[in-house]
Structures are given as structure tokens and as C-alpha cells.
MARVEX-639837 format. One record per residue (C-alpha): chain; z, y, x; residue number from 1. Coordinates in Angstrom, 1 decimal, always signed. Example, Ala and Ser with C-alpha at 12.3 -4.5 7.8 and 13.67 -1.06 7.14 Angstrom:
<sites>
{chaine:A, c3:+7.8, c2:-4.5, c1:+12.3, num:1} .
{chaine:A, c3:+7.1, c2:-1.1, c1:+13.7, num:2} .
</sites>
This chain:
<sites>
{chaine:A, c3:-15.5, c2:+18.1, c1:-69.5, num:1} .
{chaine:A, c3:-15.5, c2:+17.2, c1:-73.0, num:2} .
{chaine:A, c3:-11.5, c2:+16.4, c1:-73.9, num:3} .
{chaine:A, c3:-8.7, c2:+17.3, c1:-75.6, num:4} .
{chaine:A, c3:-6.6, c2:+20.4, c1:-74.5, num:5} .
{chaine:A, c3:-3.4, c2:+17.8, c1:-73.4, num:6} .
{chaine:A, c3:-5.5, c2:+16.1, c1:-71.3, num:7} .
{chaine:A, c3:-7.6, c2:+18.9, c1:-69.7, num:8} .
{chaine:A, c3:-3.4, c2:+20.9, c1:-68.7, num:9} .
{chaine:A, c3:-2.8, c2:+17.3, c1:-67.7, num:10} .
{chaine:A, c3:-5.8, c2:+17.2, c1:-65.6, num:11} .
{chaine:A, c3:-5.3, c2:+20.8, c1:-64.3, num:12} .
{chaine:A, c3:-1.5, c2:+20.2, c1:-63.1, num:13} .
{chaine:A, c3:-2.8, c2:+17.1, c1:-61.6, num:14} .
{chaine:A, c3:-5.2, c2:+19.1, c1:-59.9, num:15} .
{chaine:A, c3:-2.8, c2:+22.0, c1:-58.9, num:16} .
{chaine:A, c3:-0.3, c2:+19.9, c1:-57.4, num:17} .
{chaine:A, c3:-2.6, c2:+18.7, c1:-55.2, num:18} .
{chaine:A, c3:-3.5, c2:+21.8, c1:-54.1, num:19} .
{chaine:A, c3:-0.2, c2:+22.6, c1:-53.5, num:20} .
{chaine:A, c3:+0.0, c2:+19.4, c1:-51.3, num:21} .
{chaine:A, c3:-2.8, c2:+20.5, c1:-49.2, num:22} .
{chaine:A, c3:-1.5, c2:+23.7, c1:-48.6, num:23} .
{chaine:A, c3:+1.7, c2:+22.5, c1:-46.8, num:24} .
{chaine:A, c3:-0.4, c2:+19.9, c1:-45.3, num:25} .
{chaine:A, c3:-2.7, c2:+21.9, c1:-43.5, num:26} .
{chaine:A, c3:+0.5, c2:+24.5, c1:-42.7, num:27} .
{chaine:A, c3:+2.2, c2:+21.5, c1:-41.4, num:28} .
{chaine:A, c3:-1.1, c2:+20.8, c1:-39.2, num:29} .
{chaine:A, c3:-0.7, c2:+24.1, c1:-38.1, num:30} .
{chaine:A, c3:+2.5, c2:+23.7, c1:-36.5, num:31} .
{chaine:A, c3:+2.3, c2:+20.2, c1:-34.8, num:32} .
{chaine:A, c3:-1.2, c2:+21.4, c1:-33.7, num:33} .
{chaine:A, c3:-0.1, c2:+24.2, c1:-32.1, num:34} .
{chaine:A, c3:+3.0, c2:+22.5, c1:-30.6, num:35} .
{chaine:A, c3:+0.8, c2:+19.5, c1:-29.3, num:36} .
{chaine:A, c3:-1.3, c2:+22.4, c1:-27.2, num:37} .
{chaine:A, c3:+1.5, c2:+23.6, c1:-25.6, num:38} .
{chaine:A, c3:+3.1, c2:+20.1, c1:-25.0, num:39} .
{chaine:A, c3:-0.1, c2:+19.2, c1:-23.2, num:40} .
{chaine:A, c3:-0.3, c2:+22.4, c1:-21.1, num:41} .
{chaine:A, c3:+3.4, c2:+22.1, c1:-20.0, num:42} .
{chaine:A, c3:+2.5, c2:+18.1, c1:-19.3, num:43} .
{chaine:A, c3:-0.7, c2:+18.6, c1:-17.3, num:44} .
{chaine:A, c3:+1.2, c2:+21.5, c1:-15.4, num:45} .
{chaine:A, c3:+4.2, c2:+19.1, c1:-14.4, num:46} .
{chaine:A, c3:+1.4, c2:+16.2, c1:-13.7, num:47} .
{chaine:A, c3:-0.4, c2:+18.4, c1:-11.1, num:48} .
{chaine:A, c3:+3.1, c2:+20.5, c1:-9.4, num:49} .
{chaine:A, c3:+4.1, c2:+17.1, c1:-8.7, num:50} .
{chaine:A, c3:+5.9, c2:+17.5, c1:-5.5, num:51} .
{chaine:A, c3:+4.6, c2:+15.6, c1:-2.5, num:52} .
{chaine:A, c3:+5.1, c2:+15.3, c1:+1.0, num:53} .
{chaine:A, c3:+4.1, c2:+18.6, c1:+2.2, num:54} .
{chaine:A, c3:+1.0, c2:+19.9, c1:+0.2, num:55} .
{chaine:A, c3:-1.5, c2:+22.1, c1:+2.5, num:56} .
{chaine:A, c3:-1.6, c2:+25.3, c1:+1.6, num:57} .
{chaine:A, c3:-5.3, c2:+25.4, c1:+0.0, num:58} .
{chaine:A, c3:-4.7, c2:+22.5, c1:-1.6, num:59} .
{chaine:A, c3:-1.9, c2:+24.3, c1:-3.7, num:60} .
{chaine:A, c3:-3.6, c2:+27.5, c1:-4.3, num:61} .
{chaine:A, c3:-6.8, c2:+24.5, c1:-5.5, num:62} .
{chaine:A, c3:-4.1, c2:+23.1, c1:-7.9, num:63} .
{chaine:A, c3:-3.3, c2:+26.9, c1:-9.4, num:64} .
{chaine:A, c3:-6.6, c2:+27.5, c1:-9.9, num:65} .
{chaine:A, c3:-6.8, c2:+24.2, c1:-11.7, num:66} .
{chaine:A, c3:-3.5, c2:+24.9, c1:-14.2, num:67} .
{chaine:A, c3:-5.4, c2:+28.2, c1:-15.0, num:68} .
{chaine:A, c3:-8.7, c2:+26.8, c1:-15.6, num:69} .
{chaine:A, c3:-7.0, c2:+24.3, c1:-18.1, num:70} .
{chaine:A, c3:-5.1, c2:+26.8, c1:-19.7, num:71} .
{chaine:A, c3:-8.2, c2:+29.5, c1:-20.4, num:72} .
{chaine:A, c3:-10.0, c2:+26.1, c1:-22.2, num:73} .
{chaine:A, c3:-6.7, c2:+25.3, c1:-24.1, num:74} .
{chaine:A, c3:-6.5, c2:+28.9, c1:-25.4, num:75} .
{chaine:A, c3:-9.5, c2:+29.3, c1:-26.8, num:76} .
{chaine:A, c3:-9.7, c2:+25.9, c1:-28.2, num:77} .
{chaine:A, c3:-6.2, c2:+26.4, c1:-30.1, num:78} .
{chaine:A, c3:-6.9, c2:+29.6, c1:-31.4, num:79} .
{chaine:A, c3:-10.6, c2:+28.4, c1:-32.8, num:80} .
{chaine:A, c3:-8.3, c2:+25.2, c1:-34.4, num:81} .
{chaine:A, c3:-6.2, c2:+27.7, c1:-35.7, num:82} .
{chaine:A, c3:-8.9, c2:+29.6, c1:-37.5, num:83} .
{chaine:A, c3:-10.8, c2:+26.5, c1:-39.0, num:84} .
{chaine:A, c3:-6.8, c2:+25.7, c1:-40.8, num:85} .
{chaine:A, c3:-6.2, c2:+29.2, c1:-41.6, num:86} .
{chaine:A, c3:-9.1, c2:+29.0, c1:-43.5, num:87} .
{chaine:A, c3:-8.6, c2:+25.9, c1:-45.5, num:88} .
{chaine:A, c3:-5.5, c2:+27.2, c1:-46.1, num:89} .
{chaine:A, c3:-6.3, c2:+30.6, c1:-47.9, num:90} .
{chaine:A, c3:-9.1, c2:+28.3, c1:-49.4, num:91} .
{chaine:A, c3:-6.5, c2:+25.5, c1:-50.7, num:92} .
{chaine:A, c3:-4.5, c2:+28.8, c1:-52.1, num:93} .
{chaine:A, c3:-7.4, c2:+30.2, c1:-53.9, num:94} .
{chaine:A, c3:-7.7, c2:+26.7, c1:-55.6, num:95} .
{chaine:A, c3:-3.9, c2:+26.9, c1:-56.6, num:96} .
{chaine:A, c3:-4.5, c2:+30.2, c1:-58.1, num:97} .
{chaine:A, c3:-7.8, c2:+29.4, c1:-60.0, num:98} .
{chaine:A, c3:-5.7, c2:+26.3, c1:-61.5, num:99} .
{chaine:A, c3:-3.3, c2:+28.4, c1:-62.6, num:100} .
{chaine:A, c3:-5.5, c2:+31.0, c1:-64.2, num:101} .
{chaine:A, c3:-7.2, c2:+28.0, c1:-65.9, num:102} .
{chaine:A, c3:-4.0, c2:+26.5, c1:-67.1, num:103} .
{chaine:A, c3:-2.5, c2:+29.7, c1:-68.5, num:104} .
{chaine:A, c3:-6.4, c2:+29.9, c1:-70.4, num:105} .
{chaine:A, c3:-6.1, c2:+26.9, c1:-72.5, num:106} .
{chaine:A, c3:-4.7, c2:+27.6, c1:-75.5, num:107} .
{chaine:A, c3:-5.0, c2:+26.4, c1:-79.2, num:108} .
{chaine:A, c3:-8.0, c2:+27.7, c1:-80.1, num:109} .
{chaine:A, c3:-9.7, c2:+26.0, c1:-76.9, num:110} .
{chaine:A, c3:-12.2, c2:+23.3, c1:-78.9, num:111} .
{chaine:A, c3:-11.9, c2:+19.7, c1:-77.6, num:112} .
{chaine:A, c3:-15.6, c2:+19.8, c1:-77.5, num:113} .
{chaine:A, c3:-16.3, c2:+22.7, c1:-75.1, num:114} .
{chaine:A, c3:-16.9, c2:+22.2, c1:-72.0, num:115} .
{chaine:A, c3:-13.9, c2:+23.0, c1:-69.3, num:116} .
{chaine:A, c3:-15.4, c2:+24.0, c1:-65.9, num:117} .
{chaine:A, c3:-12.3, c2:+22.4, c1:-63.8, num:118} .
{chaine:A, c3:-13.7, c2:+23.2, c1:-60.3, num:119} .
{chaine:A, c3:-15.2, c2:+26.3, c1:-60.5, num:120} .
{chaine:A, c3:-15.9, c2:+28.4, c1:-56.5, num:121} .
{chaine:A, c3:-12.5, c2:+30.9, c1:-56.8, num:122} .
{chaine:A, c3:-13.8, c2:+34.0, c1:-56.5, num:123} .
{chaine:A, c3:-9.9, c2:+36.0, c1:-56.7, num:124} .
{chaine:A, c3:-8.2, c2:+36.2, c1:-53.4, num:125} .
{chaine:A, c3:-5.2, c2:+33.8, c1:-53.1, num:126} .
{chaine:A, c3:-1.9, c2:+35.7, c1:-54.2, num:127} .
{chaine:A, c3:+0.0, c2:+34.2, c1:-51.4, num:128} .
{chaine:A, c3:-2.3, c2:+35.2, c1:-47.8, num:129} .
{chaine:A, c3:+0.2, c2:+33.2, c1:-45.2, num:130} .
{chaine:A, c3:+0.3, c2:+35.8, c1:-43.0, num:131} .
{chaine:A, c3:+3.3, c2:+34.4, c1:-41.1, num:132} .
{chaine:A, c3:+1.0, c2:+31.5, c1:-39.7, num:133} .
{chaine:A, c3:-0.7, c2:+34.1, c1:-37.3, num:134} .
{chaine:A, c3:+2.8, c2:+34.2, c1:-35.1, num:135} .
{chaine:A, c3:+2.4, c2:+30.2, c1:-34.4, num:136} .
{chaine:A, c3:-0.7, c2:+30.5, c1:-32.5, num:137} .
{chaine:A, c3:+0.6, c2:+33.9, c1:-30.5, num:138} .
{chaine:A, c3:+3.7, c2:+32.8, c1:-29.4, num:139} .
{chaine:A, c3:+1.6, c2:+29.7, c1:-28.2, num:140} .
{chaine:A, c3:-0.8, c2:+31.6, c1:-26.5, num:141} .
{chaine:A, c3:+2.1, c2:+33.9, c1:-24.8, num:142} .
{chaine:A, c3:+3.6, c2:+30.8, c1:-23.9, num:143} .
{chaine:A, c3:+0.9, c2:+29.6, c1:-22.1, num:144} .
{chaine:A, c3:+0.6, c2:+32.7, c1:-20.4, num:145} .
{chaine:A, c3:+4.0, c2:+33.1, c1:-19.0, num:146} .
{chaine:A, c3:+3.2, c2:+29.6, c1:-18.1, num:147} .
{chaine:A, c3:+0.4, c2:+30.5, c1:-15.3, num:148} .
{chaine:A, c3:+2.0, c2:+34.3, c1:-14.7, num:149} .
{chaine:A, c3:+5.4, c2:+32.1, c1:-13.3, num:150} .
{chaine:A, c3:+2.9, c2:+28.8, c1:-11.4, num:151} .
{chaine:A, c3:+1.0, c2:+32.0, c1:-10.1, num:152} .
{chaine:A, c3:+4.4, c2:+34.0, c1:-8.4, num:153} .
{chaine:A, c3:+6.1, c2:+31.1, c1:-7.9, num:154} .
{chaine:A, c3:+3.1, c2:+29.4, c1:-5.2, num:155} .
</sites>
């Protein structure tokens, strides 16, 4: 991009801020993902203990089965969510970072008429890994579990 070094920092902020956006974005996704998984196995769960008049024995030991059959496909499914937004989010912080190594590049000497490669594939790991998202998904998936461990002693 041919243009003046005011408007290619201009550009680059722009550019960064965005990044920046995306990043809580998808750490945001993270959480109400998450929380929307375990809403939905504590609501199917209450929709099938229903109480009725006097459930048969098989049909209750049928409706455990069921809760835990739902529960091994919500797992899975959560924690395969997980890694497809843990991913664009240690890809959205490698953007931030190149951004920043681009910005802090410009200087005075930079000619107007070279050409500034503005979305080049970051090849640095981000600075900042988000380590504290891998907690959200285990405490949903222990969740779960002491959900069917306490259906599973309790019928």
C-alpha cells in the first residue's frame, strides 16, 4: 500500500483495535458458549426427571441412560467448540502482536512510495497465550459430570 506514513499508523491502529475487539469477542463467545452447554444439560435433565405418577422402574433406569447419552454428546461437542475459539483467539492475538510490530516499524525514513505489507501471515507466537480459558470448558465438563454421577446414585 502506497501511502504516507500518517495514514499507513492510522490504518495499522485501525487495524489493531479491531483485533483487539475480536479477541474479547471470541473470549466472550467462550463464556456464554460454555454456559449455554451446561444450561441445556441442566434443562434437558429437569425435562426428563419430571416427576409423574409413579414411573416403572425400567422406565427410570431408560431415562438415566438417556441424561447420560446426552451428556457424552454435549461433552465432546463443547470441548471441540472450545478448540475451534481457542484457536481464533491465539490467532486474533498473533494479529494484535504483528500490528504492533508493524506500527513500532514505521518510522521517518519509511518512503511514502514503498509498499507496506499490512496483513502479512504472523509467524511470532502471540505474547499473551489465554491460558486461563482452558478452566471454562473443565469446570463445564466437571459440571456435567457430577451432574450424571448424582442422577446415577440418586435413581
Amino acid at each position: 500500500m502506497k501511502a504516507p506514513i500518517a495514514v499507513k499508523a492510522d490504518i495499522l491502529k485501525t487495524m489493531m483495535i479491531e483485533d483487539r475487539q475480536e479477541v474479547r469477542t471470541a473470549r466472550s463467545l467462550i463464556y456464554s458458549v460454555t454456559s449455554a452447554f451446561i444450561i441445556a444439560s441442566f434443562t434437558l435433565t429437569s425435562i426428563l426427571l419430571k416427576p409423574e405418577s409413579s414411573p416403572a422402574t425400567i422406565q427410570t433406569k431408560r431415562i438415566d441412560h438417556i441424561i447420560f447419552m446426552i451428556d457424552l454428546l454435549i461433552v465432546p461437542v463443547m470441548w471441540m467448540i472450545f478448540a475451534l475459539l481457542k484457536r481464533y483467539v491465539t490467532n486474533a492475538q498473533r494479529a494484535v502482536r504483528l500490528r504492533q510490530q508493524l506500527i513500532n516499524g514505521l518510522n521517518e525514513s519509511t518512503n511514502a512510495e514503498t509498499d507496506l505489507d499490512i496483513a502479512p501471515w504472523p509467524k511470532d507466537p502471540p505474547d499473551v497465550a489465554h491460558n486461563d480459558l482452558w478452566w471454562v470448558p473443565l469446570i463445564a465438563t466437571a459440571v456435567i459430570t457430577s451432574q450424571v454421577i448424582v442422577i446415577a446414585f440418586m435413581h
